[in-house]
Every structure is written in structure tokens, then in C-alpha cells.
C-alpha positions as CSV (number, residue, x, y, z in Angstrom):
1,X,-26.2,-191.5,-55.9
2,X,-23.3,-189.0,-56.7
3,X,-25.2,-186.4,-54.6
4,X,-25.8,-188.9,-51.4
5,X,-21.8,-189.5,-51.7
6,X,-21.3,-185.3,-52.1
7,X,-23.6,-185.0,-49.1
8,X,-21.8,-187.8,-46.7
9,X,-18.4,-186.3,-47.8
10,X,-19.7,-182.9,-46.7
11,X,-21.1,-184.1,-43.8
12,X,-17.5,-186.0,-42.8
13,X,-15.6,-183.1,-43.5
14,X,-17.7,-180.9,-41.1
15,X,-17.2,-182.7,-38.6
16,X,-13.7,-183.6,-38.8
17,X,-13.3,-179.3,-38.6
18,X,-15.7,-179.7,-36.0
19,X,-13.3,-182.0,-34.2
20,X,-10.1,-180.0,-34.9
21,X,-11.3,-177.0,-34.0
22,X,-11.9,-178.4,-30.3
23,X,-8.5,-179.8,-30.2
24,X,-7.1,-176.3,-31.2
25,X,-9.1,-175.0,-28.8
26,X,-7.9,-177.5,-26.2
27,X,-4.6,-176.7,-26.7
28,X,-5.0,-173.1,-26.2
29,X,-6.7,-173.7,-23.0
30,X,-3.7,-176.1,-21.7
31,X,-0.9,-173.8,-23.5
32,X,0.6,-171.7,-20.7
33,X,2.8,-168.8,-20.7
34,X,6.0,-169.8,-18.3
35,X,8.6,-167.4,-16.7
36,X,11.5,-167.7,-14.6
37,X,11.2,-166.1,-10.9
38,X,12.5,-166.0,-7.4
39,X,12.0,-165.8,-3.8
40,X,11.8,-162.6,-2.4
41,X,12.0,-161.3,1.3
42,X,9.2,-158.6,1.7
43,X,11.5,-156.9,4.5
44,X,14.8,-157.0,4.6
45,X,17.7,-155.3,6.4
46,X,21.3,-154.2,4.9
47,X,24.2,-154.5,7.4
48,X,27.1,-152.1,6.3
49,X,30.3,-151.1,8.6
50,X,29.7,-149.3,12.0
51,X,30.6,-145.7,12.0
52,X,34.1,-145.1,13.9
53,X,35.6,-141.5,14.2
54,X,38.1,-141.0,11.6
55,X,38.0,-144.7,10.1
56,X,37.3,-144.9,6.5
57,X,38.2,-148.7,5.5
58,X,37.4,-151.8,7.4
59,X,39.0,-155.4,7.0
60,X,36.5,-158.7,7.5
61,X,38.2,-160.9,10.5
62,X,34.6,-162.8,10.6
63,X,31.7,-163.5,8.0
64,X,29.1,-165.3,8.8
65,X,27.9,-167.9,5.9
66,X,25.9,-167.3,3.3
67,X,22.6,-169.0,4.1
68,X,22.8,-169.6,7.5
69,X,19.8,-169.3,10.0
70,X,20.8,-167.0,12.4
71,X,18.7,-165.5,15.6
72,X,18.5,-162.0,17.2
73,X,22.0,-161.4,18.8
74,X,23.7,-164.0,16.9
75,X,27.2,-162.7,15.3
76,X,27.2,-161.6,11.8
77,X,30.4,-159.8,11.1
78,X,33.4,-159.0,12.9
79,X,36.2,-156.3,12.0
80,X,39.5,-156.3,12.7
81,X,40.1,-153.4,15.5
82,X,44.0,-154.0,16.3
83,X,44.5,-150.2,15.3
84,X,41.8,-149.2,18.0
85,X,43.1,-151.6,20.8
86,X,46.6,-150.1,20.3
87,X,44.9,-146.9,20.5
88,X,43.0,-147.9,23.8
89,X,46.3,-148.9,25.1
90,X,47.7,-145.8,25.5
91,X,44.1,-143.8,26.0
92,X,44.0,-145.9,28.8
93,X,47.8,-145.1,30.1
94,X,46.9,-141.4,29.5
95,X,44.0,-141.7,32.0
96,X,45.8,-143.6,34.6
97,X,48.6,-140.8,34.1
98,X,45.5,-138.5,35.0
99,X,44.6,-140.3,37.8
100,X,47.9,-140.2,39.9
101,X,48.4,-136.6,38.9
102,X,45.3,-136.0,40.7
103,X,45.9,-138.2,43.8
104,X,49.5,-136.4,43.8
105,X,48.1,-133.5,43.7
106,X,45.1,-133.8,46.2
107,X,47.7,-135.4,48.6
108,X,49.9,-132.2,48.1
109,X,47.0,-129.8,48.9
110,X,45.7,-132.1,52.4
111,X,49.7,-131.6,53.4
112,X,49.8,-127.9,52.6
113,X,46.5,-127.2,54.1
114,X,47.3,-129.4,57.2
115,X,50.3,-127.5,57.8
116,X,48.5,-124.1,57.0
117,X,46.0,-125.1,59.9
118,X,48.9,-125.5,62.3
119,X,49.9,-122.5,61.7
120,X,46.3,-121.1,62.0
121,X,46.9,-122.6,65.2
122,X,50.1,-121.2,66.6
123,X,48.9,-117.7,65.6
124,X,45.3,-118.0,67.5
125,X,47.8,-119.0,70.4
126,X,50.3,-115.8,69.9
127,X,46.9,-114.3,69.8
128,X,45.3,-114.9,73.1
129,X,49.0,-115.0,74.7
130,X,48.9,-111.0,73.6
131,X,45.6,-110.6,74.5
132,X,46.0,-111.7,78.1
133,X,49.4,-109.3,78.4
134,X,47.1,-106.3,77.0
135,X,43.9,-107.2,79.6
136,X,46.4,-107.7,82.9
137,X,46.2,-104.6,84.9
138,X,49.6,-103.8,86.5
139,X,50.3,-100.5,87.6
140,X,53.8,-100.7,87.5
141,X,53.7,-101.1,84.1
142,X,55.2,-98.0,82.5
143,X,53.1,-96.7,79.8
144,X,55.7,-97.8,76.8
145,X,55.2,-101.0,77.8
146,X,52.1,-100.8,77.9
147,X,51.7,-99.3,74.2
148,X,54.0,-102.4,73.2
149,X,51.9,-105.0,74.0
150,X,49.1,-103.1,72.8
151,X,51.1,-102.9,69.4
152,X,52.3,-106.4,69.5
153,X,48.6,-107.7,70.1
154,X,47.1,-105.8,66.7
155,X,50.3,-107.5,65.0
156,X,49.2,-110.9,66.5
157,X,45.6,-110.1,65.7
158,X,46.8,-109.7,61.9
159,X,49.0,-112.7,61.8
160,X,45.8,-114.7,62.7
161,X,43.8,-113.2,60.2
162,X,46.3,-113.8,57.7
163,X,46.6,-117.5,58.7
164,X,42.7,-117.8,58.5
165,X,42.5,-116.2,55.2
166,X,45.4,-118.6,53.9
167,X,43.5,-121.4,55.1
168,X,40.3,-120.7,53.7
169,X,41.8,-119.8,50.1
170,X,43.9,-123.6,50.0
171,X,40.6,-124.3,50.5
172,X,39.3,-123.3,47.8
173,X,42.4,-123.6,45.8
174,X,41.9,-127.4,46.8
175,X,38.2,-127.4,45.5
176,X,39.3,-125.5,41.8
177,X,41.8,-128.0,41.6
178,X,40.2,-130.7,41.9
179,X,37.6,-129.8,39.2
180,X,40.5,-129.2,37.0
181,X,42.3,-132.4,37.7
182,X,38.0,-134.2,37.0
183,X,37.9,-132.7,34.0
184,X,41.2,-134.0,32.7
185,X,40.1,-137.7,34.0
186,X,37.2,-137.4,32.5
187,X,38.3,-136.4,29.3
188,X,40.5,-139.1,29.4
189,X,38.1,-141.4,30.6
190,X,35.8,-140.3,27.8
191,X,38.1,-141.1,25.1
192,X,38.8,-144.9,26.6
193,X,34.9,-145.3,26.8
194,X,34.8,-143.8,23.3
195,X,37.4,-146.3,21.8
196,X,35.5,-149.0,24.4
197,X,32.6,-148.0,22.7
198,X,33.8,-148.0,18.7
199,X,35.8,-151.7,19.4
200,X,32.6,-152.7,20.6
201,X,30.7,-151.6,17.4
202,X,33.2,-153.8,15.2
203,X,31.6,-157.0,16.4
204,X,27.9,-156.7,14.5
205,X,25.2,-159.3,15.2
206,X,21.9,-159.6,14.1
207,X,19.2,-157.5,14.6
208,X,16.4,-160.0,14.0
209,X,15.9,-163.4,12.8
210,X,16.5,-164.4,9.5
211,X,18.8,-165.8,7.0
212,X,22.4,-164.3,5.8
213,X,22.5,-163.3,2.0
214,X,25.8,-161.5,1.0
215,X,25.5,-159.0,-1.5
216,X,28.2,-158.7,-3.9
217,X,30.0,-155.4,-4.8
218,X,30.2,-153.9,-8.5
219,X,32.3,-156.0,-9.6
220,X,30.1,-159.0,-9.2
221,X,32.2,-160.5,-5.6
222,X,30.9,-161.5,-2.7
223,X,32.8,-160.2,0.6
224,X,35.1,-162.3,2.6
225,X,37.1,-162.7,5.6
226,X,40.4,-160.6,5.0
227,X,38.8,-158.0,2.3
228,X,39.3,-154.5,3.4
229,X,35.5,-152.9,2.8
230,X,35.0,-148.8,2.6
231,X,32.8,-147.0,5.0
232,X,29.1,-147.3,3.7
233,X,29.6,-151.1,1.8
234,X,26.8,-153.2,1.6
235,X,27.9,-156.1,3.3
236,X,25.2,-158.8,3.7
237,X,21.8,-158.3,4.1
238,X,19.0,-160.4,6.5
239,X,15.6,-161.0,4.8
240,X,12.9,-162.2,6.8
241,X,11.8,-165.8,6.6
242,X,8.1,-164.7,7.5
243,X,7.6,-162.3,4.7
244,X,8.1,-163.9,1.0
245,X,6.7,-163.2,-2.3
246,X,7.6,-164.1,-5.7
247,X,9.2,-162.1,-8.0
248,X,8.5,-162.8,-11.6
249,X,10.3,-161.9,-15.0
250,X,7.9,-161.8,-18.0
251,X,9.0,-161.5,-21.6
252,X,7.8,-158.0,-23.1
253,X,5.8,-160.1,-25.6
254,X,3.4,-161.3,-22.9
255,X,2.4,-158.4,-21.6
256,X,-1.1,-158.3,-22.6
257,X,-1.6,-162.0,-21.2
258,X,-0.5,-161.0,-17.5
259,X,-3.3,-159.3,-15.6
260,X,-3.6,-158.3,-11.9
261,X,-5.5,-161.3,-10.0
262,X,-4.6,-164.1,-12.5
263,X,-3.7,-167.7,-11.1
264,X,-0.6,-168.9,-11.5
265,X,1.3,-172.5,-10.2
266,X,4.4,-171.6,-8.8
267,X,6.9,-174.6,-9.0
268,X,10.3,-173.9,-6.8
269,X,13.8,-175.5,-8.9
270,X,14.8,-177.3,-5.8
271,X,11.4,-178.8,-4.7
272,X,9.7,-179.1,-8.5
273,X,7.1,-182.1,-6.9
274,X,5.5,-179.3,-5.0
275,X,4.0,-177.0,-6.9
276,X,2.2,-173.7,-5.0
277,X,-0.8,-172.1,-6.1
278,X,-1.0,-168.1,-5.9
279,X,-1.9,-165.0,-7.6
280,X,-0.4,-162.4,-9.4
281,X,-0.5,-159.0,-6.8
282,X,1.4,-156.8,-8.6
283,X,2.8,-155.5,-12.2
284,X,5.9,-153.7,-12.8
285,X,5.2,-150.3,-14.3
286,X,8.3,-150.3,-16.4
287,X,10.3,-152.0,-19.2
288,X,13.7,-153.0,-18.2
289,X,16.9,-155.0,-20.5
290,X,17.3,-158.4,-18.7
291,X,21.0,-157.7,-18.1
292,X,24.0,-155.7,-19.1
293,X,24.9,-159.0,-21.1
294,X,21.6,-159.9,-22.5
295,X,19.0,-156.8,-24.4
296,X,15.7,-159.1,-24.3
297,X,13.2,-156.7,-22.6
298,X,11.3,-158.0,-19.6
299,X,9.0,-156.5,-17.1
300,X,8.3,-157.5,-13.7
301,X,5.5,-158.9,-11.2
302,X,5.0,-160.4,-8.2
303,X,3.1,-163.3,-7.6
304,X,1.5,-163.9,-3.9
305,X,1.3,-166.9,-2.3
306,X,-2.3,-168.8,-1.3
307,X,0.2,-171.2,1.5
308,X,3.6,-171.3,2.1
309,X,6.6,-173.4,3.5
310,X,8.7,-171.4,5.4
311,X,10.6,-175.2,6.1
312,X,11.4,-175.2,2.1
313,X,11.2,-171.5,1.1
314,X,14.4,-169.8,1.8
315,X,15.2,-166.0,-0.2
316,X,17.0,-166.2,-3.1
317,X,15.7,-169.8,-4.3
318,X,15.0,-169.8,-8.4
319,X,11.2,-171.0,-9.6
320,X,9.5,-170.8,-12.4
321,X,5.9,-169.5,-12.8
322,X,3.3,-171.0,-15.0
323,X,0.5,-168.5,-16.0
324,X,-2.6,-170.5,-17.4
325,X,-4.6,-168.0,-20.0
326,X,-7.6,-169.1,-22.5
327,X,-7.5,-168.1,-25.8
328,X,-10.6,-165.4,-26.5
């Protein structure tokens, strides 16, 4: 009888291990490792101030808001440019200065050349009026006379050329200076397009779609209107709304349960009703400290999505990540 009782007893106990073994094992299978992660544009572009000759710091007169949809075109960031409109202001009296010297000057040259040309004129007529006194044939002239006329037609004949030759070097005179009075108008002109050009390049709109993140400096702050920014500042960036993975941070101590290919449920902080399926794409190579403030090590991974809602999913937005694993 005892050994019918030691038997049952056995028998019980066998299959009460029996029984917690499959519950251990049961809650292996549903124990999951869970990290926190974020949305992640897969192409993103950083908008920094425009480069102006000789300008080194910029001041914010317009930001655009953090978050906001914005389309190609649309305006992102605006800089204050009174120095270069005070500067346009007199670039632009310089050239108009320009300008009148040159119509002065081109009116002087038509009035000189005019009156050049009339006295072309009046020695061509002294010309042919000694001319015809050397071709009449008069036999009472004496021959003195005649030698004077002669003499006083070369001299006319001179007097013309010399009136020709001044004509045709005003002439050219005229041309020289008017490529020297171009060139000053266009180097003037070319500075007002230049300043045009740089006043223009303060107002800085979007390049493509996509939503406004602004990136804070080293000290942790985000820009505003009325901070002064140095040449080469980060400003905001524009990450596509068409491109997003999921960026996850996994404790060190898991690093053997994270594999390439693994399926994990991806549940956003501001949506958790709707979880999203996907797969991990990606391991970090490295080991990193979580922050300057906090030693845990951590590596990363990135997680692509099977669907997504670009209506809900917006860069920057915190989820966490539940990796599924079964115990071996």
C-alpha cells in the first residue's frame, strides 16, 4: 500500500514539473526585450546662413516653426540685411553718379566733335576757294602772285588735313571713352547686382518638402528670431516625410538577443493603440555611453517598417520597440 502511495506521489510530482516547466517556458516565449526609439528621416537637409562677402555673423528676423509642414519655396528663415540695404543705397548712388558722368561726358564729345566737323567744313571751303585761284589762268597775273596762291593753296590743303585728322581722332577719343565710362557703370552696376544678389540670399526657403526640425547649438538652445548666428551654424534642418526608419537604442546587455532580420512591434508614444510591425535592418557597429549625463552603454539599430503612416509619423516622434525572442 505504502509503495502504491510512493508511486502516485511520484507520479503527481512529475507532472506538476511537467506543468511548470511549460509555464517557464511560456513565459520566456512572451517575455520580450523592450527599447526606447525614434523616428528618423532617411534624407535630410541642413539649412545654415547664405555666404555674403565679408559677413561673418547673421541675426534671425524670421524662423519658421518647429514642426511645421512646409512646401518647396515656402519661407524658412529670414536675416536681417539693414547693413546691406544701407550699403545698396549708396552702391546704387555711386552707379547713377556713373551714369551722368557718362551722358556728360558723351554729350561733351557730340559738341566737340560737332564743332570739329564745322571746322572740317570751313577748311574743305578755304580749300577749293584756293584751289580755284591756283587753276584760273590769267596772264596778267604776275608770277609772285601767282607763287602766292600756289603757297596759300598747300597751306589750305594742310589746314584740311589737319581738320580731318582732328575729326577722326575725337572720334576715336569718343569711342575709348566711352568704354572707359562702361566699365565704371558696370563696375558699379556689378556691385548693386552683387549686394541685389546677397540681400536676396538672406531670405532662405525651402528646398523641398518636408517638415522644420531646429537643431540646437552646443549649448543645448534652439535658435530664435533675434539671435545673432555665426557663418556655418546649423540652423534647422528639413527631413523628408517619405523616407522614415526607426532608430533604436539597445541596452549593451542585449546584444546577443538582437539579430539582423528579427521582428519587432513598433508602438509610437503619441499613437500607442497602433502598434507597427517591422524588422530589424540594421546594427550599429559600435558601443556608445547613452549621454554625457548618463554612462549606461547602449548600441544602436534601425528597425524598418512593413507599412507606414506618413499622416501620424512625423521625425523626431519617441516609440518604443518590443523585440520578441524564444528562449533556446
Amino acid at each position: 500500500m505504502r509503495s502504491l502511495v510512493l508511486v502516485l506521489s511520484l507520479l503527481v510530482m512529475a507532472a506538476c514539473s511537467e506543468q511548470a516547466a511549460e509555464k517557464a517556458v511560456e513565459s520566456t516565449l512572451k517575455k520580450g526585450v523592450y527599447a526606447p526609439a525614434e523616428l528618423v528621416s532617411l534624407q535630410e537637409i541642413s539649412l545654415t546662413p547664405p555666404n555674403i562677402p565679408r559677413t561673418w555673423e547673421y541675426k534671425i528676423e524670421f524662423l519658421a516653426r518647429e514642426n511645421d509642414l512646409v512646401k518647396e519655396g515656402d519661407l524658412l528663415i529670414r536675416f536681417d540685411g539693414q547693413r546691406l540695404r544701407t550699403q545698396l543705397l549708396e552702391r546704387q548712388s555711386e552707379l547713377n553718379a556713373e551714369k551722368k558722368e557718362a551722358e556728360n561726358k558723351k554729350l561733351s564729345n557730340e559738341a566737340k566733335l560737332e564743332q570739329l566737323i564745322l571746322d572740317m567744313a570751313e577748311a574743305k571751303k578755304n580749300q577749293d576757294i584756293a584751289r580755284r585761284k591756283v587753276e584760273i589762268t590769267d596772264v596778267s597775273r604776275s608770277e609772285i602772285e601767282r607763287r602766292k596762291q600756289q603757297s596759300e593753296f598747300v597751306i589750305a590743303t594742310e589746314l584740311y588735313e589737319q581738320a580731318v585728322a582732328r575729326v577722326e581722332k575725337h572720334k576715336q577719343i569718343m569711342v575709348l571713352d566711352e568704354q572707359v565710362q562702361q566699365a565704371k557703370i558696370d563696375k558699379a552696376q556689378s556691385r548693386v547686382d552683387q549686394i541685389n544678389d546677397s540681400i536676396a540670399k538672406l531670405s532662405v526657403t525651402a528646398p523641398k518638402a518636408g517638415m522644420v526640425t531646429l537643431i540646437p547649438n552646443g549649448d543645448g538652445d534652439k535658435p530664435a528670431v533675434g539671435d545673432t548666428v555665426f557663418m556655418g551654424a546649423r540652423i534647422l534642418a528639413l527631413p523628408s516625410l517619405e523616407m522614415i526608419a526607426v532608430k533604436v537604442e539597445f541596452d549593451e546587455s542585449t546584444t546577443s538577443q538582437v539579430n539582423l532580420g528579427d521582428t519587432v512591434r513598433v508602438t509610437l508614444d503619441g499613437y500607442p493603440e497602433r502598434p507597427f510591425a517591422g524588422q530589424i535592418s540594421e546594427i550599429g557597429q559600435s558601443y556608445r555611453q547613452k549621454s554625457t549625463n548618463n554612462q549606461k552603454v547602449v548600441f544602436d539599430a534601425w528597425v524598418e517598417l512593413e507599412q507606414m503612416d506618413l499622416n501620424i509619423m512625423r521625425p523626431g516622434m519617441k516609440a518604443t520597440v518590443e523585440l520578441a525572442k524564444v528562449a533556446s
